[in-house]
C-alpha positions in Angstrom: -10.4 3.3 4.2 -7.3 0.9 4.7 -4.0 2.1 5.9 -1.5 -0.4 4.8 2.3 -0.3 6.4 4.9 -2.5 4.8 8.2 -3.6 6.9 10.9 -4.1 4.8 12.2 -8.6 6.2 15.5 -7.9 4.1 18.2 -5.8 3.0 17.4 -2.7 1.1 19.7 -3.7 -1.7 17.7 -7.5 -2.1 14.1 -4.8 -2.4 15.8 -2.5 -4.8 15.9 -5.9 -7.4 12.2 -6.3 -6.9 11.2 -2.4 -7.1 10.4 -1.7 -10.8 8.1 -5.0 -10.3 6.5 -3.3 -7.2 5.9 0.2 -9.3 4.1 -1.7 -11.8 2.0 -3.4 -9.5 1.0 0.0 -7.9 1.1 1.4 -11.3 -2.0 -1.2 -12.0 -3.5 -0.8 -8.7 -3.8 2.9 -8.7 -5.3 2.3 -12.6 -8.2 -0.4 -10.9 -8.9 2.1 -8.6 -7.5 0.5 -5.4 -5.0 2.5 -4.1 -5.1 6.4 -3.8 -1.8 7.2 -2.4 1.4 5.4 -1.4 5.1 5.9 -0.8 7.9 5.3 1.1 9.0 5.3 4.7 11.7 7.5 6.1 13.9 6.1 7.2 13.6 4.2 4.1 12.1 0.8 6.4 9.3 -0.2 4.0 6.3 2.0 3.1 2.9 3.1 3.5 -0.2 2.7 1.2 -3.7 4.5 1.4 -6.7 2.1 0.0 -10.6 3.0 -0.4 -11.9 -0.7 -1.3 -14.5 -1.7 0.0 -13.7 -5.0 2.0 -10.4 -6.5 3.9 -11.1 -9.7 2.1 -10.6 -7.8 -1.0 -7.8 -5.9 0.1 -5.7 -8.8 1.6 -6.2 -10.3 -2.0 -5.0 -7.5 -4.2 -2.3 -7.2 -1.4 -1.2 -11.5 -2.6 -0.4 -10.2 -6.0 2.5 -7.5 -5.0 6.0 -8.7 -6.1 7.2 -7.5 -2.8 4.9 -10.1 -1.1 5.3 -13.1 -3.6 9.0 -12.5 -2.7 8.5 -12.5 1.0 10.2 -8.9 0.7 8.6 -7.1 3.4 5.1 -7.9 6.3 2.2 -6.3 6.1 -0.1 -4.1 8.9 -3.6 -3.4 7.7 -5.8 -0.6 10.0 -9.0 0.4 8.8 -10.8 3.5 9.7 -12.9 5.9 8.6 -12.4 9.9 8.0 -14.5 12.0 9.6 -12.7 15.4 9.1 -10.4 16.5 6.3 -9.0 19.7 4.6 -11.1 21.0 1.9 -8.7 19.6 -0.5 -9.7 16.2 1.1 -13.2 16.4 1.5 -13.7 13.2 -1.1 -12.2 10.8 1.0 -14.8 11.4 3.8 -16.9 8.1 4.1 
């Protein structure tokens, strides 16, 4: 599992033109399968998405195609890990 942080580079206002873009790009990626949950910061700085694929070379490339990077909107920290322990309600992201 991937743990992706966005930092917002520029002024909320210049990321609020590019947001409906951005939604449909999660929109798609959460259709594909790639992402499973994602949101925003607070304070509102950038955001966080959850991914289960199955490579960082994969990621990274799905990660080219977001209107936020194209626009150089915002960086982008991937971490990897893997759950061990979750809530019941969790159990199915366990690796």
């Amino acid at each position: 599992m991937f743990i992706i942080s966005l930092t917002y580079l520029v002024p909320l206002e210049e990321v609020d033109k590019h947001l409906a873009d951005h939604v449909d790009y999660l929109k798609e990626q959460y259709t594909l399968g790639n992402f499973i949950v994602s949101g925003r910061k607070v304070p509102r700085s950038g955001g966080i998405i959850f991914s289960k694929m199955d490579s960082l070379e994969k990621l990274q490339a799905v990660l080219e195609k977001d209107p936020f990077k194209i626009a150089n909107l915002a960086t982008y920290e991937i971490q990897e890990f893997i759950p061990t322990m979750t809530s019941v309600e969790f159990e199915n992201l366990k690796e």
